[in-house]
C-alpha positions as CSV (number, residue, x, y, z in Angstrom):
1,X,241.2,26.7,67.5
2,X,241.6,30.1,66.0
3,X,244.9,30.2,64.5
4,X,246.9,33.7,64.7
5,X,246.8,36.4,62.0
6,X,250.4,37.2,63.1
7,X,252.9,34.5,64.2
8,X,256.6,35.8,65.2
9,X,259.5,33.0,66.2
10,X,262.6,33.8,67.8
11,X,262.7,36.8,65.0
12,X,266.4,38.4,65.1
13,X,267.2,41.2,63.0
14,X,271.2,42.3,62.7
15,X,272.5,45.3,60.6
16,X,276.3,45.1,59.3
17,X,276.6,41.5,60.7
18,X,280.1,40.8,61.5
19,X,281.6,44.1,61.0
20,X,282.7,46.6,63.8
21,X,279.3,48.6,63.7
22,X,277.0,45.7,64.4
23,X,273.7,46.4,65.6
24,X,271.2,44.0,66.2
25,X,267.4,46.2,66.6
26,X,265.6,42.4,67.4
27,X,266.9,39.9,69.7
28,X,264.9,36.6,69.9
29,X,261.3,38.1,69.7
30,X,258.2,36.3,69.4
31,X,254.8,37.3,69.3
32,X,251.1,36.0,68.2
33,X,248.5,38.4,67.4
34,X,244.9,36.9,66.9
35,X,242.6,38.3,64.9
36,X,240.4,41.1,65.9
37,X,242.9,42.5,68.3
38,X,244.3,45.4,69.0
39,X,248.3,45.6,70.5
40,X,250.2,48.3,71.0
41,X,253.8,48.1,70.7
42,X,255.8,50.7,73.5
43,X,259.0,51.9,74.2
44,X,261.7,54.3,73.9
45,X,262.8,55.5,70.8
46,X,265.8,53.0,69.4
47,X,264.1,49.9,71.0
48,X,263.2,48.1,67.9
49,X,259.5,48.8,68.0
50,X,259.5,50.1,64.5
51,X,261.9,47.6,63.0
52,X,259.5,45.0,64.3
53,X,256.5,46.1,62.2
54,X,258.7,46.4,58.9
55,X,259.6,43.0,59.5
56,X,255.6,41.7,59.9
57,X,254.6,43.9,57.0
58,X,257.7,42.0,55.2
59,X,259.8,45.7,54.3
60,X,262.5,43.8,56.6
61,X,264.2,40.5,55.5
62,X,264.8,38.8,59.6
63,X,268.5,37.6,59.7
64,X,266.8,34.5,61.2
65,X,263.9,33.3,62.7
66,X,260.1,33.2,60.9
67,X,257.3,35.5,60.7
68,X,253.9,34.4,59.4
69,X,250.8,36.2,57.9
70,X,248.2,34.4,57.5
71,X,250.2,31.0,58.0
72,X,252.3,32.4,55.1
73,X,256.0,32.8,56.1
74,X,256.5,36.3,54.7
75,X,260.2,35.8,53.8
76,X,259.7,33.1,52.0
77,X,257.2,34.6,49.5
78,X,257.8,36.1,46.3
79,X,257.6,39.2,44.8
80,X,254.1,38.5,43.9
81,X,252.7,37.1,47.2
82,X,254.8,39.9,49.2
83,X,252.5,42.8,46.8
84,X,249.3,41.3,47.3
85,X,249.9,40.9,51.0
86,X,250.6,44.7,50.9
87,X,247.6,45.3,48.2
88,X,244.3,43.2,50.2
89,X,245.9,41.7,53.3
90,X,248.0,45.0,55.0
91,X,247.6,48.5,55.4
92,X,250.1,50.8,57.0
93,X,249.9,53.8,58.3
94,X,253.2,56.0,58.5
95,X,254.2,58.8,60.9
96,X,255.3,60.7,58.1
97,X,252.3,60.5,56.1
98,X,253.8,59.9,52.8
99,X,251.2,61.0,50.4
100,X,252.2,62.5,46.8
101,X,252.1,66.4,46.6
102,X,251.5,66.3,43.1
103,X,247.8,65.0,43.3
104,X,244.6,65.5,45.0
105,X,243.7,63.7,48.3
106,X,241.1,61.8,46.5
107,X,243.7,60.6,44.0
108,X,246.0,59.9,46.7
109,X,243.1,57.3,48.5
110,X,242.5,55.5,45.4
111,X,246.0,55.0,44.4
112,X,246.0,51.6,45.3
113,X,243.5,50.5,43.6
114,X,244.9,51.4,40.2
115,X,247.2,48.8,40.7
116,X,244.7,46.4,41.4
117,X,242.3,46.7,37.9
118,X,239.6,48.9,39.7
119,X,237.5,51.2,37.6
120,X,238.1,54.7,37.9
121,X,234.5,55.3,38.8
122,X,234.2,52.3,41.3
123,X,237.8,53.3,42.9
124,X,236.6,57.1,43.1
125,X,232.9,55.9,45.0
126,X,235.0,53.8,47.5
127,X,237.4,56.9,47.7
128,X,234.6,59.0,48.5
129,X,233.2,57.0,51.3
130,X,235.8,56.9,53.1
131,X,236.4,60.6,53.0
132,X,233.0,60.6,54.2
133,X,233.0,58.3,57.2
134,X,236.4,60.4,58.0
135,X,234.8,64.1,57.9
136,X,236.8,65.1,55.1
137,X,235.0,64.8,52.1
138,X,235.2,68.3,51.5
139,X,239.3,67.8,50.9
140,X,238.6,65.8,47.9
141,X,240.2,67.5,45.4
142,X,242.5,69.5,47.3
143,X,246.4,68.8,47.6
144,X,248.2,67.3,50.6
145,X,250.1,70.8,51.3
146,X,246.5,72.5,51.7
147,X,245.8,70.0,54.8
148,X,247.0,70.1,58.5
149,X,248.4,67.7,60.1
150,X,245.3,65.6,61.3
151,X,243.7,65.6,58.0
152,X,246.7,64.2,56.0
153,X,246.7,61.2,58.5
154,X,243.2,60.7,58.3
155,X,243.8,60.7,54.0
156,X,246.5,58.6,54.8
157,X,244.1,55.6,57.3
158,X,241.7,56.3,54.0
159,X,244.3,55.1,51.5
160,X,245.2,52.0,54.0
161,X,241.9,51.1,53.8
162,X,240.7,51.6,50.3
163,X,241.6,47.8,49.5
164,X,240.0,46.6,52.8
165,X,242.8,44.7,54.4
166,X,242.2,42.3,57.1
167,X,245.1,44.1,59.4
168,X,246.6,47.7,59.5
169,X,250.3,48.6,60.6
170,X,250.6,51.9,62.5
171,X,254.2,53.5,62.7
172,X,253.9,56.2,65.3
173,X,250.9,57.7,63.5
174,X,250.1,60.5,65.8
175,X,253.8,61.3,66.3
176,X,253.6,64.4,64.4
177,X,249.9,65.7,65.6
178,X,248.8,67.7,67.8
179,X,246.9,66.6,70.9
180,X,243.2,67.1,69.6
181,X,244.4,66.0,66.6
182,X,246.2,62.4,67.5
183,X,243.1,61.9,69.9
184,X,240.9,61.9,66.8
185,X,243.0,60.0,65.1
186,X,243.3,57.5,68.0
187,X,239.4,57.3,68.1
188,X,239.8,56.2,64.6
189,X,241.4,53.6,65.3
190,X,239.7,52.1,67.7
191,X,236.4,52.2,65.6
192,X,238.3,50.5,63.2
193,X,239.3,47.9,65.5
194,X,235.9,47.6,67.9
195,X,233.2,48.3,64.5
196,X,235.4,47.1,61.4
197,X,237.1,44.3,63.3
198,X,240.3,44.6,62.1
199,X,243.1,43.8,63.9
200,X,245.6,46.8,64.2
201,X,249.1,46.7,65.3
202,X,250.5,50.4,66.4
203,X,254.2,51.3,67.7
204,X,254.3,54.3,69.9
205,X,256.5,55.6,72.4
206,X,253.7,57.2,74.1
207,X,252.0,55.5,77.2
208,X,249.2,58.3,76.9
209,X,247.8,55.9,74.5
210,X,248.2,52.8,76.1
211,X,244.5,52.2,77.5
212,X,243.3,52.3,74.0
213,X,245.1,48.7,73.6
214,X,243.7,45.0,74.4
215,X,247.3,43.9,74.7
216,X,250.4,46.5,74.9
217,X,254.0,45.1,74.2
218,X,256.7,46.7,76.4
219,X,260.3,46.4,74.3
220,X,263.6,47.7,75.5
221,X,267.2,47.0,73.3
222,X,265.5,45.0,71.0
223,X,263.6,42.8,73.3
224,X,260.1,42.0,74.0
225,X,260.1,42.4,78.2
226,X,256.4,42.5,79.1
227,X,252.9,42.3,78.2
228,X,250.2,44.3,79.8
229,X,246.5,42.9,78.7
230,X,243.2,45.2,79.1
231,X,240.9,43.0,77.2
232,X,241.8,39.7,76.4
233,X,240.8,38.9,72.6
234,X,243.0,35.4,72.1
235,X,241.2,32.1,72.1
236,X,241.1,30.2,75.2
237,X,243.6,27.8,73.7
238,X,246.0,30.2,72.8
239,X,245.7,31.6,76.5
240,X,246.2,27.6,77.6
241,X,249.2,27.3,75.5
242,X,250.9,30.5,77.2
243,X,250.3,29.8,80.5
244,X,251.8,26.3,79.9
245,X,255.0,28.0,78.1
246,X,255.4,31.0,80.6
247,X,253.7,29.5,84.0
248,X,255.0,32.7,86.1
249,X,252.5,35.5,85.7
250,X,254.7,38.8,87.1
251,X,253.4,41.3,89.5
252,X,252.9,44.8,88.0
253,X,255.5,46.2,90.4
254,X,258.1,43.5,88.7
255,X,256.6,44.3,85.3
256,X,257.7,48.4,85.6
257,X,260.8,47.3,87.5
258,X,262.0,45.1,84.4
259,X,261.3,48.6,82.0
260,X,263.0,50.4,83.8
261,X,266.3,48.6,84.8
262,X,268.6,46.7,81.8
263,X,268.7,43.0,82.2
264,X,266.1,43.2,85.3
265,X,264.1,39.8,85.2
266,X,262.4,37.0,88.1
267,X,266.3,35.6,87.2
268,X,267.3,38.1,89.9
269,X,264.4,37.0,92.5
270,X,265.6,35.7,95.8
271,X,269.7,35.5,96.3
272,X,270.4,37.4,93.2
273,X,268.4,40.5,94.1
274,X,270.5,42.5,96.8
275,X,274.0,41.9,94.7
276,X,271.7,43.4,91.6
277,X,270.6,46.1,93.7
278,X,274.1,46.9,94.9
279,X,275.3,46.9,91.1
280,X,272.6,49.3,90.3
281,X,272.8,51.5,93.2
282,X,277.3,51.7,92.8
283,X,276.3,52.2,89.0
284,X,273.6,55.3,89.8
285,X,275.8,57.1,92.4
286,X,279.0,57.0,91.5
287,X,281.6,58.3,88.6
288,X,285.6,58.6,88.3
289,X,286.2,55.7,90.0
290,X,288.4,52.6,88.4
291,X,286.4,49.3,87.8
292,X,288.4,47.7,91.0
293,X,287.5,50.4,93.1
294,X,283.4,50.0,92.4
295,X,284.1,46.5,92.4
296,X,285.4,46.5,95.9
297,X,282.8,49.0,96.9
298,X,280.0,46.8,95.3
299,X,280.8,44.3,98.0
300,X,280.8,46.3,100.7
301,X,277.1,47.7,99.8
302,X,276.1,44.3,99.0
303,X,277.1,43.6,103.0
304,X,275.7,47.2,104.1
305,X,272.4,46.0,102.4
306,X,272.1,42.5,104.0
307,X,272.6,44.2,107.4
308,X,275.9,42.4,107.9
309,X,277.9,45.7,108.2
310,X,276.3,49.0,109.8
311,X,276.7,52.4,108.0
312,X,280.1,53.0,110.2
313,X,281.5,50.1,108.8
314,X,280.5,50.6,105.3
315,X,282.1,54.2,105.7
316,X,285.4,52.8,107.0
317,X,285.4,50.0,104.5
318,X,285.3,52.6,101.4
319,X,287.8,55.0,103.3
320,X,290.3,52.2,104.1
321,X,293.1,51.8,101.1
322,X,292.8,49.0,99.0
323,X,295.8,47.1,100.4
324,X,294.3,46.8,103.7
325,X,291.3,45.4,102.4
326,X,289.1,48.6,102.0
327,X,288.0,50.1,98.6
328,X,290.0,52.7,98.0
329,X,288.2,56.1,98.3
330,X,288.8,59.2,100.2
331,X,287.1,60.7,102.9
332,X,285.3,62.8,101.2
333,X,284.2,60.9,98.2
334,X,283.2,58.1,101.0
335,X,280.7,60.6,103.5
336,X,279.0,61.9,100.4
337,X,278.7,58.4,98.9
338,X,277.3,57.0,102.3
339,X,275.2,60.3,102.8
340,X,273.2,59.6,99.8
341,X,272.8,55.9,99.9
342,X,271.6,56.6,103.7
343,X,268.9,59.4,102.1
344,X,267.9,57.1,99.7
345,X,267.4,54.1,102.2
346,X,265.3,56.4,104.6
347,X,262.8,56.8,101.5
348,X,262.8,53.0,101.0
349,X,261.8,52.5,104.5
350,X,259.9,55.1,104.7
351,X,257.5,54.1,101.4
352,X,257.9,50.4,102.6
353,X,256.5,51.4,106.5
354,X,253.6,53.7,105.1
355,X,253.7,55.6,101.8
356,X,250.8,57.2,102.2
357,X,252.2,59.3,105.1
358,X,255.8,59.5,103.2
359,X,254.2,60.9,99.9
360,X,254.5,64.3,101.2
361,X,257.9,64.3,102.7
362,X,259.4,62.1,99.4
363,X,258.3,65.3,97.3
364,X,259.7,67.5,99.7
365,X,263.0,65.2,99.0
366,X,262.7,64.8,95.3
367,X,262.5,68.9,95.2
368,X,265.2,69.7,97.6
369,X,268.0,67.6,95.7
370,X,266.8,68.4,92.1
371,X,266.6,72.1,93.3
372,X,263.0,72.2,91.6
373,X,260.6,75.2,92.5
374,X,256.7,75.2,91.8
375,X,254.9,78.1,91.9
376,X,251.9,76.7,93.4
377,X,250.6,74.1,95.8
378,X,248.3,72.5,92.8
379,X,251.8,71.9,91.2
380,X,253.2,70.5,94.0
381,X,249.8,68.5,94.6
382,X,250.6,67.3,91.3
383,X,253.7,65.6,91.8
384,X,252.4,64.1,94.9
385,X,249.8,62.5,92.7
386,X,252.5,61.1,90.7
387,X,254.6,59.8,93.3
388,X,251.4,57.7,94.3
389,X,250.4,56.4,90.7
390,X,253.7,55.0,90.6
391,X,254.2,53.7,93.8
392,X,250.6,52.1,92.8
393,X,252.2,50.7,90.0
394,X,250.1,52.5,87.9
395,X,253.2,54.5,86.1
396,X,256.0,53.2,84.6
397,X,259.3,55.0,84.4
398,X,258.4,56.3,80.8
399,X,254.4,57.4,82.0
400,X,256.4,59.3,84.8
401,X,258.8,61.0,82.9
402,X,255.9,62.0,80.3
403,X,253.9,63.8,83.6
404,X,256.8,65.1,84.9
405,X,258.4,67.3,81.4
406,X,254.7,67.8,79.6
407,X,253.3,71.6,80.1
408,X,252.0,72.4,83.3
409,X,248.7,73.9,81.0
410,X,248.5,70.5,79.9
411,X,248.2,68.5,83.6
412,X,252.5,68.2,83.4
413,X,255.0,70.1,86.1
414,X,256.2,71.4,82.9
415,X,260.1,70.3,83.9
416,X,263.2,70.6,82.4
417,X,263.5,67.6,80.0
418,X,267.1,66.8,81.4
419,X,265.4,67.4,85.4
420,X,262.7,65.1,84.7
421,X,265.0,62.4,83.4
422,X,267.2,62.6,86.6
423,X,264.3,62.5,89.1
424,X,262.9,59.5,87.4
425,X,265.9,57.5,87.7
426,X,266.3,58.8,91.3
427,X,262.5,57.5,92.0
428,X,262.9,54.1,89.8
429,X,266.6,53.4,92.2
430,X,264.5,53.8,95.4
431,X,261.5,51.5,94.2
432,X,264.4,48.7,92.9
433,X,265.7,49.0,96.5
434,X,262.2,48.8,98.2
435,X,261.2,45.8,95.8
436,X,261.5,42.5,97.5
437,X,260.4,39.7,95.8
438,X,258.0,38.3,97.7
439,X,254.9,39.4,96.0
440,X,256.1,38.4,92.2
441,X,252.9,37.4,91.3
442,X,250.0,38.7,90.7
């Protein structure tokens, strides 16, 4: 068996442990990269994504748990081991670039292997190459500041690669690019993965880039919550040994459910899903209220949902005071709370009965309460596009909010960053409520 290149055990990483400003980025994460593969790691920024690769490349020190490289447990090496790992086993790749101003790209790519004995002529052919095989070989003996944006990265893959490491660490490297630009670099990567076989490990928090994964990591508050395979590179006794540890394999609608909602998981399948529902739904709609008035009202929503109360009832329960065994609201506060749970059902049944003929009037919906206006029916076609990829299961919650704020001259609706947010959660509440368990697997 093929052993991996990468091995992560229940890795937890805590900042200030003990004090009042605890943080913990990494909660109980483990991983196995093999080699040859390519895995993306996504989420939203403050996940732990990035934390995660400075703890395999061995700039983090884990508060507990193990991570291997090689079958080397990195935080038990010394000094010594942890430089040559960095010299001939990693390269990283940094959003930021980080070459020296002071000297010339091609001094910057050779750089590490000064430290490593090389002649100056052998490290200066190598250099060369590479500058070559990267279309930049002119920019030899410029400096950094003379370069734009997508050269410096491609100096900086260069410099990675000048000691020919087995794996390469990507931090967000086309976070500060421009769209041509971070597609070249992309490509890049992918030869270097598909031609050089080496096995690259990239953080983004952009799904754009997803597809150009075999595996992509979906992490949320520190957590590893999904897996989404293209290509499968892993041995077939690695993919023996994970089906035997984790026997459920999770539909894709569960898969972007669990992204999108905190503490979502098959936990909540069967008699745990309407009272989860009802949590998320009180927690969505409503604000001002004291924690025994939502409480109360949780209840009653939970009943409204399981069809044991109609919509009159529910009204009059939240109405009543909460000495007689009601919830506490007014009149008011209790219509408009009912109103908009009622609009949001009609969507659920609407989508559940046949989406296809409620993609147009959903838009209509999603418009009308975010008080959006489009200028053209291709914008509006757009957003029904949308609607459908997700409904698919082809979007997740992030993917949708990327489509919905990027610029319409770029295939976006070109939304207000704060609008796009707030339609997302309203379509993400309405596919929780439509979700119902029964077709968890794939």
């Amino acid at each position: 068996m093929v052993d991996p290149v990468i091995n992560i055990k229940n890795l937890n990483v805590i900042y200030n442990q003990g004090k009042s400003n605890q943080i913990q980025p990494l909660t109980n994460v483990n991983l196995k990269v093999f080699p040859g593969e390519y895995v993306i790691i996504f989420g939203p920024s403050g996940c732990g994504k990035s934390t995660l690769l400075s703890s395999i490349a061995g700039l983090q020190v884990p508060t507990s748990g193990e991570v291997f490289i090689g079958g080397k447990e990195v935080s038990l090496t010394n000094k010594k081991e942890i430089l040559n790992i960095h010299r001939y086993i990693v390269g990283m790749v940094f959003q930021a670039f980080y070459l020296l101003s002071s000297i010339s790209i091609l001094e910057n790519i050779c750089l590490p292997k000064i430290f490593c004995g090389e002649s100056g002529r052998k490290r200066r052919e190598i250099g060369m190459n590479l500058l070559q095989r990267f279309s930049i070989s002119e920019q030899a003996h410029k400096y950094p500041n003379q370069l734009s944006g997508g050269q410096k990265q491609r100096v900086a893959i260069a410099r990675a690669l000048i000691n020919d490491p087995q794996i390469i660490l990507a931090d967000e490297p086309v976070g500060n690019l421009d769209s041509e630009s971070a597609e070249n670099v992309m490509k890049i990567f992918k030869e270097l993965n598909d031609v050089d076989r080496k096995t690259v490990i990239m953080v983004t928090h952009n799904s754009e880039y997803a597809y150009y994964a075999d595996r992509v990591i979906y992490m949320r508050d520190g957590r590893i919550i999904s897996e989404e395979i293209n290509r499968d590179k892993r041995p077939k006794e690695a993919l023996k040994e994970e089906i035997l540890k984790e026997p459920e394999i999770l539909s894709n609608e569960l898969k972007i459910l669990i992204r999108s909602f905190k503490n979502f998981s098959p936990n909540q399948i069967g008699g745990l899903l309407v009272p989860y529902k009802a949590k998320q739904l009180i927690a969505y709609l409503t604000t001002e209220l004291t924690e025994e008035q939502l409480r109360i009202a949780e209840s009653f929503l939970r009943d409204y949902l399981f069809e044991n109360i109609d919509v009159y009832g529910f009204k009059r329960s939240l109405d009543m005071n909460i000495a007689n065994g009601g919830a506490g609201w007014n009149r008011q506060r209790s219509d408009a709370f009912s109103e908009r749970v009622e609009d949001i059902l009609v969507q659920v049944k609407n989508i559940a009965t046949d989406y296809q003929k409620a993609l147009v009037p959903f838009a209509d919906y999603l418009i009308k309460l975010f008080k959006i206006k489009l200028e053209s029916s291709e914008l509006k076609g757009r957003l029904i596009n949308f609607l459908k990829m997700r409904i698919d299961n082809k979007l997740d919650c992030f993917s949708l909010k990327d489509r919905l704020d990027a610029p319409k001259s770029l295939g976006g609706l070109g939304l207000y960053k704060n609008t796009a947010e707030k339609m997302v959660k309203e379509i993400e509440i309405i596919m929780l409520i439509k979700y119902n368990g029964k077709e968890q697997k794939q």
